[in-house]
C-alpha positions as CSV (number, residue, x, y, z in Angstrom):
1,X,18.8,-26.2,-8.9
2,X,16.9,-27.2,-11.6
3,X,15.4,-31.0,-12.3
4,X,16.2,-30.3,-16.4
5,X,19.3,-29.0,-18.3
6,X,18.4,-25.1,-18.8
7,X,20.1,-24.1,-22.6
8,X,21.5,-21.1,-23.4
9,X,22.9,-19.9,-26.1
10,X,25.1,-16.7,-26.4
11,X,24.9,-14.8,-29.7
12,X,28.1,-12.3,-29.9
13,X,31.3,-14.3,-29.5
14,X,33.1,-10.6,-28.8
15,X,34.9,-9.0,-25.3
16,X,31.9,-8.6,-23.4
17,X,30.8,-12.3,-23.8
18,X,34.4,-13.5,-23.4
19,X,34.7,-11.8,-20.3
20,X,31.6,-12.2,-18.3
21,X,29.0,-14.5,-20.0
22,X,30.7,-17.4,-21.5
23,X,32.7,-17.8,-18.5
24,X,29.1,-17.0,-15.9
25,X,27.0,-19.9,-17.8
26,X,29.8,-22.6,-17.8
27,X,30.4,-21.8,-13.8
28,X,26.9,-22.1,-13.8
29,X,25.4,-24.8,-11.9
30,X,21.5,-24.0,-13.1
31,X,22.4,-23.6,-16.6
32,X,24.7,-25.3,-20.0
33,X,26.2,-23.2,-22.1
34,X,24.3,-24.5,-25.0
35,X,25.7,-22.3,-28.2
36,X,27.2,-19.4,-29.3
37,X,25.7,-17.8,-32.5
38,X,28.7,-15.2,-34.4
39,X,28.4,-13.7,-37.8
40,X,32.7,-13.8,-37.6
41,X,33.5,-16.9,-38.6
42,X,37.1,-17.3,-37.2
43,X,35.9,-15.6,-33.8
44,X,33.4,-18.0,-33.9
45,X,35.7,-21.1,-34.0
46,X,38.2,-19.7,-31.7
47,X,36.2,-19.1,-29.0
48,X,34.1,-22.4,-29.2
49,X,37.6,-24.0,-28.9
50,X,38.1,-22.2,-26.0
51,X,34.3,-22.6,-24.3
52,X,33.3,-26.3,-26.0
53,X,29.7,-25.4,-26.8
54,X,27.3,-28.2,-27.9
55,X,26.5,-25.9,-30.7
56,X,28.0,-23.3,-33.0
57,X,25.7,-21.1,-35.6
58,X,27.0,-18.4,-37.7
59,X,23.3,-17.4,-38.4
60,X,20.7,-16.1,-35.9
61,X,17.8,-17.4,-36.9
62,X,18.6,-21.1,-37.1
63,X,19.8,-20.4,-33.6
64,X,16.6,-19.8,-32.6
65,X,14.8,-22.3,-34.6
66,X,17.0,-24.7,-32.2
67,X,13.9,-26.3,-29.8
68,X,17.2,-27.3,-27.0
69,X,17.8,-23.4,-26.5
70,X,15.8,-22.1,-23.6
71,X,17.5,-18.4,-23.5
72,X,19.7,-16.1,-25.6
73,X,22.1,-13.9,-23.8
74,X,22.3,-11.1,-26.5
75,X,25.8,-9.9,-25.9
76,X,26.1,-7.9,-29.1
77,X,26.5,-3.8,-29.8
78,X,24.2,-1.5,-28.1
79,X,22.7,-0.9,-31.3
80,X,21.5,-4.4,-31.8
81,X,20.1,-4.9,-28.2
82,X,16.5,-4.5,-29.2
83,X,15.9,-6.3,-33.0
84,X,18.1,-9.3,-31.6
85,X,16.0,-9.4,-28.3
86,X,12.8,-9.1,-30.0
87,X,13.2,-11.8,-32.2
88,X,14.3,-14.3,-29.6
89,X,11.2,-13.3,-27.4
90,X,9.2,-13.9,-30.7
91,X,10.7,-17.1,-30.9
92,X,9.5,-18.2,-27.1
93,X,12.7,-17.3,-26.0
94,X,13.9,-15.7,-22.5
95,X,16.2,-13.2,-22.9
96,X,19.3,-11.6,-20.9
97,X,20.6,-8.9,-22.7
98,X,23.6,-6.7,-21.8
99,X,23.0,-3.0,-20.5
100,X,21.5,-0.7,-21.7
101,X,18.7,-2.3,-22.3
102,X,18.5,-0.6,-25.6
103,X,20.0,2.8,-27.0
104,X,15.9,4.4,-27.4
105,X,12.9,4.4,-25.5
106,X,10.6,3.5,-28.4
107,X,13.5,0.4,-29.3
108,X,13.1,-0.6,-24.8
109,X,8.8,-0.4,-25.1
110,X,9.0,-2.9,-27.9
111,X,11.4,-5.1,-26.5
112,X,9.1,-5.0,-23.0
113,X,6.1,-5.3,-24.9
114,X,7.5,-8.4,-26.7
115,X,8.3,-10.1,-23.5
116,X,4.8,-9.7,-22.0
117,X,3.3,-10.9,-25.5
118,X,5.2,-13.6,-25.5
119,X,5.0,-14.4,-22.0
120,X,8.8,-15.1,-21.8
121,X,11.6,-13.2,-19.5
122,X,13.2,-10.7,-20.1
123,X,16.2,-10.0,-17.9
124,X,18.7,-6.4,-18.1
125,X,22.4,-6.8,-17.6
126,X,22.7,-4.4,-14.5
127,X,24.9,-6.8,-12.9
128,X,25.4,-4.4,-10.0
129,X,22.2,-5.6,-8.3
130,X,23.6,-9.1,-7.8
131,X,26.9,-7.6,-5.6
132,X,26.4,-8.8,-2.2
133,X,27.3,-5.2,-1.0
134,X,24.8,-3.3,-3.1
135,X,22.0,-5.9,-2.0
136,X,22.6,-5.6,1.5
137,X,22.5,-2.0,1.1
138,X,19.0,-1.9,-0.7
139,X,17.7,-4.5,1.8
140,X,19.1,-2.5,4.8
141,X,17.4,0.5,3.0
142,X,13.8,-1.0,2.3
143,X,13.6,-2.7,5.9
144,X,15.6,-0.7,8.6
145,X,16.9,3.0,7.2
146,X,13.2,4.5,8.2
147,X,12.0,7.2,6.0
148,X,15.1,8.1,3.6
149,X,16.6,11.9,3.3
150,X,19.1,11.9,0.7
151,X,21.0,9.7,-1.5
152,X,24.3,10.3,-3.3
153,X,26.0,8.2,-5.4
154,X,28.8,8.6,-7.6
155,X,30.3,6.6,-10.5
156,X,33.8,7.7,-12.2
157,X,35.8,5.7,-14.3
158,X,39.5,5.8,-14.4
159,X,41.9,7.1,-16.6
160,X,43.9,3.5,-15.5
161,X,41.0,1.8,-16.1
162,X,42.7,-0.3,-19.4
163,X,45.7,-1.1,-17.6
164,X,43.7,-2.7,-15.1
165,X,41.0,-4.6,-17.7
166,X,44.2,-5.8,-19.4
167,X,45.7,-7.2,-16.3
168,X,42.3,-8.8,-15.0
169,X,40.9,-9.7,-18.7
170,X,41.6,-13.2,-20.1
171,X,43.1,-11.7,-23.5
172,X,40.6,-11.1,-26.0
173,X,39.6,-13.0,-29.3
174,X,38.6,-10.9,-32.4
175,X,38.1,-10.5,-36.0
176,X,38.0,-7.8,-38.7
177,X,35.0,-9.6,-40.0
178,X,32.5,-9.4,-36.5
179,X,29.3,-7.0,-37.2
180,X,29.3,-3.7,-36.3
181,X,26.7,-1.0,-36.1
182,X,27.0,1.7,-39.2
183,X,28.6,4.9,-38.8
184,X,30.9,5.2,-35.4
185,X,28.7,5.0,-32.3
186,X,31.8,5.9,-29.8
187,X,33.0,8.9,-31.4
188,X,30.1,10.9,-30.5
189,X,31.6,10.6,-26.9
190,X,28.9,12.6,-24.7
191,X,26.4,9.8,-26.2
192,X,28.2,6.8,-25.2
193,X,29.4,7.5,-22.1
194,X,26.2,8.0,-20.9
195,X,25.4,4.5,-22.6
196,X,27.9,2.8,-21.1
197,X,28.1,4.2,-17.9
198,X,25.7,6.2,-17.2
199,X,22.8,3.2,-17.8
200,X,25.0,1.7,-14.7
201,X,24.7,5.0,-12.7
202,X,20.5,5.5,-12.6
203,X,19.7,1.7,-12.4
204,X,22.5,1.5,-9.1
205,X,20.6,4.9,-7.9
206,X,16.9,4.0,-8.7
207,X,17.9,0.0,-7.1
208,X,18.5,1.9,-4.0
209,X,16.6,4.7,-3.8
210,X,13.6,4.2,-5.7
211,X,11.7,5.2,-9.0
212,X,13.3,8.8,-10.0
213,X,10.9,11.4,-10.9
214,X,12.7,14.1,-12.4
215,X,16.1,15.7,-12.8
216,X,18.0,18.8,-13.0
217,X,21.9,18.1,-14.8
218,X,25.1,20.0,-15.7
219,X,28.2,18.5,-18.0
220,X,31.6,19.8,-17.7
221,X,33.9,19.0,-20.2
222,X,37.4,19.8,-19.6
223,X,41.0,17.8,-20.2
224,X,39.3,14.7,-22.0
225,X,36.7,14.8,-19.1
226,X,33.0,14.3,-19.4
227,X,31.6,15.6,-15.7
228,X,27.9,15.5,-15.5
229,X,26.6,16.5,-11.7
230,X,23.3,15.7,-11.4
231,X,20.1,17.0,-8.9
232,X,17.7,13.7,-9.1
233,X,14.0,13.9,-7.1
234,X,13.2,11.0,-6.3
235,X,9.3,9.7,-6.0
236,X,9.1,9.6,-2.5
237,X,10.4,12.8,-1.9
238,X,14.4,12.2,-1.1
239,X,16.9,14.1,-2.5
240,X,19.5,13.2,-4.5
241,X,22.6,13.9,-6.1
242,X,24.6,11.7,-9.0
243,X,28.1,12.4,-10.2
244,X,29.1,10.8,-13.5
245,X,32.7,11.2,-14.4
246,X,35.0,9.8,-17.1
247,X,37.3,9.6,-16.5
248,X,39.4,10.8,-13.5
249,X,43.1,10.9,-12.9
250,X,42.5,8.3,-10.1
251,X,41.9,5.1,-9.5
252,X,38.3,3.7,-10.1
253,X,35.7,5.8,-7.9
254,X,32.2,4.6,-7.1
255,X,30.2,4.4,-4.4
256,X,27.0,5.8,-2.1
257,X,25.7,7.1,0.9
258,X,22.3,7.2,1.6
259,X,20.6,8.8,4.4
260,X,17.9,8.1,6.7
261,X,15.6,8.8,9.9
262,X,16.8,5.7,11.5
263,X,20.2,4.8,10.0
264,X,22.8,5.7,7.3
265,X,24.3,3.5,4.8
266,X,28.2,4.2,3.1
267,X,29.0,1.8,0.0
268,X,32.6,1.7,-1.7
269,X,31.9,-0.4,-5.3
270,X,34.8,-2.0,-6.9
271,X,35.5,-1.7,-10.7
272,X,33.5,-4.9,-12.3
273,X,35.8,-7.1,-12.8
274,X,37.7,-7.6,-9.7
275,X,34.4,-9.7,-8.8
276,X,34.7,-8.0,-5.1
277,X,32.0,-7.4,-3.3
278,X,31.1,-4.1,-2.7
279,X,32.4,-2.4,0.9
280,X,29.3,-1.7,2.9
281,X,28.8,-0.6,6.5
282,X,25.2,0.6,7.4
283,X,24.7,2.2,11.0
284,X,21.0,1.4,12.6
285,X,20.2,4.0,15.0
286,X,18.0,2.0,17.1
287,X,20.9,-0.7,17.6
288,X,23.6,2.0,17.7
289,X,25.7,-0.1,15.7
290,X,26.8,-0.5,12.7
291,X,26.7,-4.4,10.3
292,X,29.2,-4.7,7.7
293,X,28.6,-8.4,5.3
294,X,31.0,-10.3,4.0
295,X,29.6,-10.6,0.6
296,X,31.5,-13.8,-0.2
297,X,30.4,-14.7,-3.2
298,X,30.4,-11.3,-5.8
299,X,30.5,-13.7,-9.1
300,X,27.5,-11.1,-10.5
301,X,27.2,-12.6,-13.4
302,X,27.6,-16.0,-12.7
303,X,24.6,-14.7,-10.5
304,X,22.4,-13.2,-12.7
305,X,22.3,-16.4,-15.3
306,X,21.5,-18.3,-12.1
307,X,18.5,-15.8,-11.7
308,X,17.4,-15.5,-15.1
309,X,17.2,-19.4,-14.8
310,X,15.0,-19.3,-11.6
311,X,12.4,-16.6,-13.1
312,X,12.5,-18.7,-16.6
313,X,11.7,-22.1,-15.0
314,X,9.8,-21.2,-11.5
315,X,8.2,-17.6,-12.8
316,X,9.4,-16.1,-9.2
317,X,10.2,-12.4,-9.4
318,X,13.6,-11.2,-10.6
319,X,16.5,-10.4,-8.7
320,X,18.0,-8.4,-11.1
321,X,16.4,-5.5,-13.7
322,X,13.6,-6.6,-15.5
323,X,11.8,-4.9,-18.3
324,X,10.4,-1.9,-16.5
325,X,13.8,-0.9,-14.7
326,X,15.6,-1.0,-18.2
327,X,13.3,1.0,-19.6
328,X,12.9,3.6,-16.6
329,X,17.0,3.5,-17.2
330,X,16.6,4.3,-20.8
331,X,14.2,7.2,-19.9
332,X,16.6,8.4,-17.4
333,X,19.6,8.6,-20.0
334,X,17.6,10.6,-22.2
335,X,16.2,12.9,-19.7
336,X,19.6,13.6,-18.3
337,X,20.6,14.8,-22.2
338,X,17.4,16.5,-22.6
339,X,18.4,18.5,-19.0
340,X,21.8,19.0,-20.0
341,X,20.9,21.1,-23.3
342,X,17.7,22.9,-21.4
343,X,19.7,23.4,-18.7
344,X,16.4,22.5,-16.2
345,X,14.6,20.1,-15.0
346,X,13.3,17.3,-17.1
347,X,10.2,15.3,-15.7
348,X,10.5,11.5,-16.7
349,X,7.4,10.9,-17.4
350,X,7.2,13.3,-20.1
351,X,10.1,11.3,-21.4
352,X,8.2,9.4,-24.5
353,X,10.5,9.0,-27.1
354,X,14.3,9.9,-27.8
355,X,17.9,8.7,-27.9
């Protein structure tokens, strides 16, 4: 733990904040939960009642003028990822902002770039890397799997998905006056479900299997449902397959198996906010066995402030998705809408620009 109080302050007071990060820096034991900066003024005061910061700003900027706040968690629209994040990180600011990282490539280079200017952290809300399951699966495959074959890996959200966020969900603050992005992001559905769930699909697939070179990708869309099946090449030569779905008439579906010449690993993922550890078993064909963690402690976001605090204060890698893997995400969502309207493969590489 740290020898100084680590500050953060949370600018967006809305669902995603009340839900996961509010909650993650008070359990916190590396980090206070400094302030929360929101443009809604009643949101603003209702949640502080609820969270007790030290602090409470309605504007951004004297947020950051505050020399007690060591990081922002930018817990805002998509659409405001990247001028929010840049301006902390201008402001010698580390940063933990919620996936995806941003909703352009050009918008996820600057924010990188401003990091690395700044010489300040910069740390990507794919909380899925900080499940105890998931890690022991990309540990098991880095160290034991041998050269890998195939991976497949599958994310589809449910079509009971709200009846379970309702039950598991503290109940939600809001206000007619908080900020939102012009125009109506979500009704161009194809877009954002890529944003929202896709972003979670390629960094959970390039976490375990490595950078991702190109891709190949068909959509179906029948009954409500966006289907996109997806042929991925991996760097190293494995092949790969990803299923995005949303939503199915089931419950929550996610999960991997990865193949390789000296083992095999079979994940089942849980929907986020059950905070359970993901189901792992991973057979070793040397031992002839198969290991199975506990993964006791799944509080992933609790987790990841804890590691945005260690890689602020000690400057020891991250655990979680820095700059580079949200922008090789960002790449990867654009390639997969670039594929879907070629219908062929799209290289990443020559992904340069785009939303």
């Amino acid at each position: 733990m740290p020898d100084r109080v680590f500050n953060i302050g949370v600018v967006g007071a809305g669902l995603v904040a009340q839900t996961a990060h509010l909650t993650a820096v008070r359990k916190s034991r590396a980090a206070e939960l400094y302030a929360i900066c929101d443009v809604a003024g009643d949101l603003l005061r209702r949640v502080a009642d609820i969270h007790r910061p030290a602090r409470t700003f309605a504007d951004y900027d004297a947020m950051l003028d505050d020399e007690n706040v060591d990081a922002v968690i930018v817990a805002v629209a998509d659409e405001f990822h990247a001028p929010l994040s840049v301006k902390a990180l201008e402001a010698g600011k580390h940063v933990l902002v919620e996936k995806p990282m941003a909703t352009t490539v050009e918008d996820a280079q600057a924010m990188a770039e401003a990091a690395r200017r700044n010489d300040r952290v910069i740390l990507v809300g794919h909380e899925k890397r900080y499940d105890p399951g998931v890690a022991f699966a990309r540990d098991f495959i880095r160290d034991e799997i041998g050269e890998l074959i195939a991976l497949k890996h599958w994310y589809a959200d449910s079509t009971y998905r709200y009846s379970v966020t309702d039950t598991l969900q503290p109940i939600i603050e809001s206000s007619t006056a908080a900020l939102r992005p012009p125009g109506d992001p979500k009704g161009d559905r194809q877009r954002y479900y890529v944003l929202a769930h896709g972003s979670h699909l390629f960094d959970t697939a390039r976490y375990l299997g490595g950078p991702i070179e190109a891709m190949r990708a068909r959509l179906s869309t029948k009954a409500g449902t966006h289907c996109w099946f997806i042929e991925v090449a991996f760097a190293d030569g494995c092949l790969g397959h990803l299923d995005l779905t949303v939503a199915v008439r089931m419950d929550w579906w996610e999960g991997f198996q990865v193949y390789g010449s000296e083992g095999s690993v079979l994940g089942k993922v849980f929907h986020p906010w059950y905070l359970r550890a993901a189901e792992v078993q991973a057979f070793s064909a040397r031992q002839a066995q198969f290991r199975q963690p506990l993964g006791a402690d799944a509080d992933v976001f609790r987790l990841q402030v804890d590691d945005l605090v260690s890689a602020a204060l000690t400057r020891s890698p991250l655990r979680g998705a820095a700059a580079e893997d949200g922008l090789a995400c960002v790449r990867a969502m654009v390639a997969l809408a670039r594929s879907v309207d070629r219908g062929d493969w799209v290289a990443l590489a020559d992904v340069t620009g785009g939303q």
